[in-house]
C-alpha positions as CSV (number, residue, x, y, z in Angstrom):
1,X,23.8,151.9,-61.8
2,X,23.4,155.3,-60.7
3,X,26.7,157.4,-60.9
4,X,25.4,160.2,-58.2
5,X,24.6,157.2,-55.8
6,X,27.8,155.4,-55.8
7,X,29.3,159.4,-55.2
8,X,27.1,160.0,-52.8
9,X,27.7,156.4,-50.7
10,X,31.9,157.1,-50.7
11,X,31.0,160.8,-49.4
12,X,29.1,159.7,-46.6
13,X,31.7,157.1,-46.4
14,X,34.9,159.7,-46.1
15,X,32.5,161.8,-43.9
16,X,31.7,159.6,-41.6
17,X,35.1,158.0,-40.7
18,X,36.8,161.9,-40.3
19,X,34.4,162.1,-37.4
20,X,37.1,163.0,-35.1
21,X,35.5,161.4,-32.0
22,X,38.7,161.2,-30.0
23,X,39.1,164.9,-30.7
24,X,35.3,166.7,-30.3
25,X,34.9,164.1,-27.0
26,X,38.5,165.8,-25.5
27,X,37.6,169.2,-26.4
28,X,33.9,169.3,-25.3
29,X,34.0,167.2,-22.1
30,X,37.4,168.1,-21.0
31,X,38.7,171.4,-22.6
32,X,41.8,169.5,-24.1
33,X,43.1,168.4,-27.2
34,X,44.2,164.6,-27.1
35,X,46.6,165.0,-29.4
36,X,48.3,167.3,-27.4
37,X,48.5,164.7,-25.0
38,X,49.8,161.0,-24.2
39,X,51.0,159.1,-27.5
40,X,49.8,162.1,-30.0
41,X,47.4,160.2,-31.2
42,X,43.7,161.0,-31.7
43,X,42.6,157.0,-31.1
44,X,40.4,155.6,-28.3
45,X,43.6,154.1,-26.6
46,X,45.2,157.7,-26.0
47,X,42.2,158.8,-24.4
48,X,41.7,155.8,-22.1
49,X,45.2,156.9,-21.2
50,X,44.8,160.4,-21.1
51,X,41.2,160.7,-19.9
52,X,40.0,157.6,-18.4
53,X,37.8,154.2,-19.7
54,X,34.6,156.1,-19.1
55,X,35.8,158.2,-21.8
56,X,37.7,156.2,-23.9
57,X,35.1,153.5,-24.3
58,X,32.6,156.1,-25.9
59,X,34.9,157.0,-28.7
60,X,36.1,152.9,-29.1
61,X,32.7,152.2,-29.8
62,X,31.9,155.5,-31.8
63,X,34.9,154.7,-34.0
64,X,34.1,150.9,-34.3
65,X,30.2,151.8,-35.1
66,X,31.5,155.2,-37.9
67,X,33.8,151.8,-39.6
68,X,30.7,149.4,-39.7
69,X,28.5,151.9,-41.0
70,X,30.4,153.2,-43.8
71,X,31.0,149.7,-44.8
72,X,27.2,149.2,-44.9
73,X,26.3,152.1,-46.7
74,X,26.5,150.0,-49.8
75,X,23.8,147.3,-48.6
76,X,21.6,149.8,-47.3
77,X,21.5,152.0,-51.2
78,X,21.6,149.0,-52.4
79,X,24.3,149.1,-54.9
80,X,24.3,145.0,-55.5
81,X,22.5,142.0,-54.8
82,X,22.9,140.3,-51.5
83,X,26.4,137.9,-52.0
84,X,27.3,139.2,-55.3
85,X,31.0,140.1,-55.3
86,X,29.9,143.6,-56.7
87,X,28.4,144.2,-53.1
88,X,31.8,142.6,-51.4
89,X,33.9,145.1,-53.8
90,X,31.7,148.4,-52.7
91,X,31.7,147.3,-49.2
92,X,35.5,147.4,-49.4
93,X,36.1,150.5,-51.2
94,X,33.5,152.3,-49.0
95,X,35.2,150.9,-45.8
96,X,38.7,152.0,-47.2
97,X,38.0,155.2,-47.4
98,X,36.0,155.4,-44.1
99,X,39.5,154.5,-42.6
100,X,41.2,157.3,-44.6
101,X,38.7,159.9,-43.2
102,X,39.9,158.6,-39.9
103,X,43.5,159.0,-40.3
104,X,43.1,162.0,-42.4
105,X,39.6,163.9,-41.0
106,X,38.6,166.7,-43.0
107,X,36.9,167.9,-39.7
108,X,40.2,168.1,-37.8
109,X,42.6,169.7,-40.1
110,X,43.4,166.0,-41.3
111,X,45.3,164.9,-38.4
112,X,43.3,161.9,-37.1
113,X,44.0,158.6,-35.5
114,X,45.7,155.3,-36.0
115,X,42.5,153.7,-37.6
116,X,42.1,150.4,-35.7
117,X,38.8,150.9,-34.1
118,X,37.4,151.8,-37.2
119,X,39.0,149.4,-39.4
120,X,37.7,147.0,-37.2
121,X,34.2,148.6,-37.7
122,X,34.9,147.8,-40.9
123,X,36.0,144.1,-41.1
124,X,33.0,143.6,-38.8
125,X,30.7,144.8,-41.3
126,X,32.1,142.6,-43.8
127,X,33.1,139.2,-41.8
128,X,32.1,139.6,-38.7
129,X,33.3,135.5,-37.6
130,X,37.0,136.6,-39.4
131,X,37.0,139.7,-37.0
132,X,35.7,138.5,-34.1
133,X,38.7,135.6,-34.3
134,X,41.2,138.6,-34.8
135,X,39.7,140.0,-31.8
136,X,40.7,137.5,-29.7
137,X,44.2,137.4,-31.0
138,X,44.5,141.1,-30.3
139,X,43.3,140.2,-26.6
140,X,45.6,137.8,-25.8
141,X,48.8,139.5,-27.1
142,X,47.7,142.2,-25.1
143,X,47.4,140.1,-21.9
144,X,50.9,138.9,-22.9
145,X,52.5,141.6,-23.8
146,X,50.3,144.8,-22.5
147,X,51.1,147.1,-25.9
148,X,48.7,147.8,-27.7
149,X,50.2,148.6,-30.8
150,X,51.8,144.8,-30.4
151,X,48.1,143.8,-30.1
152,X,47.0,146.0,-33.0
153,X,49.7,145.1,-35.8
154,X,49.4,140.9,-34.1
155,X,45.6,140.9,-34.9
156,X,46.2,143.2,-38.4
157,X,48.5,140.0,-39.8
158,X,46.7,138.1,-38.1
159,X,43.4,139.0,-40.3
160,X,44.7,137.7,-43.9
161,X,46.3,134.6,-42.3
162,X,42.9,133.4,-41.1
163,X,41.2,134.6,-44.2
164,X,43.1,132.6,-47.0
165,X,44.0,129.3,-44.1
166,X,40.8,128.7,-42.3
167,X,37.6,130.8,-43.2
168,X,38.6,131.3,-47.2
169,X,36.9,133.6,-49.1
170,X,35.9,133.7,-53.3
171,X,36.5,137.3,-53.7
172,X,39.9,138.6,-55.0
173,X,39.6,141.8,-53.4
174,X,38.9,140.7,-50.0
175,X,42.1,138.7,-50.2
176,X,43.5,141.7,-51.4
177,X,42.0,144.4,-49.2
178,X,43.1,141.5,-46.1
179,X,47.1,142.0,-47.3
180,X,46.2,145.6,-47.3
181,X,44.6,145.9,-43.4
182,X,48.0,144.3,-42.0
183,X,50.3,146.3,-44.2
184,X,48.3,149.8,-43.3
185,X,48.5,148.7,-39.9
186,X,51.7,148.2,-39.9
187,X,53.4,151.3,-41.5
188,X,50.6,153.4,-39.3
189,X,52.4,152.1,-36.4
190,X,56.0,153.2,-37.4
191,X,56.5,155.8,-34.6
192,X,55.2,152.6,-32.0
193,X,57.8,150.0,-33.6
194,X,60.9,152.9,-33.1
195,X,59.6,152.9,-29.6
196,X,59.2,149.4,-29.0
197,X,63.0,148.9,-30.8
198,X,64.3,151.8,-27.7
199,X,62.0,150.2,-25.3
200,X,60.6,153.3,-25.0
201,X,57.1,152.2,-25.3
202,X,54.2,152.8,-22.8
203,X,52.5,149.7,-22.4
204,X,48.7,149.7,-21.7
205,X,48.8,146.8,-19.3
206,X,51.3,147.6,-16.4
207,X,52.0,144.7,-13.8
208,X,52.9,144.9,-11.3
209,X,56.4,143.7,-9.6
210,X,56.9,140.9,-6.9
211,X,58.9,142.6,-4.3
């Protein structure tokens, strides 16, 4: 196997997840800096809240698409067979550090996002049944609860709970790499649990009150 190749595959990886989309979308359509703005955070939820849906969903699905790409990269230079564990192993790694470049973009001084829409770009790339199902638990917290950080960490435990109790999996480091999504997730929404403990969280979904 081609050293250069595998290099070359985890560059475009790290590349392509510090495409600060939330950032070069504020700045170019708007003349702001989102992360000047709202929660801080360069993520497609700020700028819904910031900006509006018509710009947030853009970046969601920017994100989402940088995440399943990078994960790809591996089947497209072909780095393994088709459902050799090999392939599984690069997919991960790649899509690891296609979340890093997100939360760490070399294109924006390293200050990035949260890495949900991406990771999810990710874990569609490589189960897309898995993250569909995780999907749908990050909906309905949200209807429940309107946070979206609530919604985000729900659906990141949520993922290794489905993938050793009901889909399963042969590969070690997917089980691994699962732990590691709702961990990451987690500790990348430390400043949202501090707000949630103050109840000084904004919630996404507002309702409105009987009078």
């Amino acid at each position: 196997m081609d050293i250069l190749i595998i290099i070359t595959v985890l560059l475009l990886a790290y590349l392509l997840g510090s495409i600060p989309t939330a950032v070069w979308v504020g700045k170019q359509f708007h003349g702001i800096d989102v992360r000047e703005h709202g929660s801080g955070n360069a993520g497609a939820t700020n700028v819904i809240r910031v900006l509006g849906w018509k710009t947030g969903i853009p970046v969601l699905i920017i994100d989402v698409a940088k995440g399943w790409l990078a994960a790809y990269l591996p089947v497209i230079f072909k780095l393994a067979e088709h459902g050799n564990e090999t392939l599984t192993t690069f997919q991960i790694v790649a899509g690891l550090i296609a979340i890093t470049g997100h939360i760490f973009p070399v294109f924006a001084r390293f200050h990035g996002g949260k890495g949900v829409g991406t990771t999810f770009g990710v874990l569609l790339s490589l189960h897309p049944l898995l993250t569909l199902s995780c999907a749908a638990v990050f909906l309905t917290v949200l209807l429940i609860t309107g946070y979206v950080s609530v919604s985000s960490m729900s659906a990141g435990i949520a993922f290794p709970i489905l993938l050793f109790f009901v889909f399963g999996t042969p590969s070690l480091v997917f089980k691994i790499f699962s732990v590691f999504v709702a961990v990451a997730l987690i500790l990348t929404h430390r400043k949202n649990i501090r707000r949630l403990v103050k109840g000084e969280e904004s919630k996404f979904i507002k309702r409105k009150k009987k009078e």
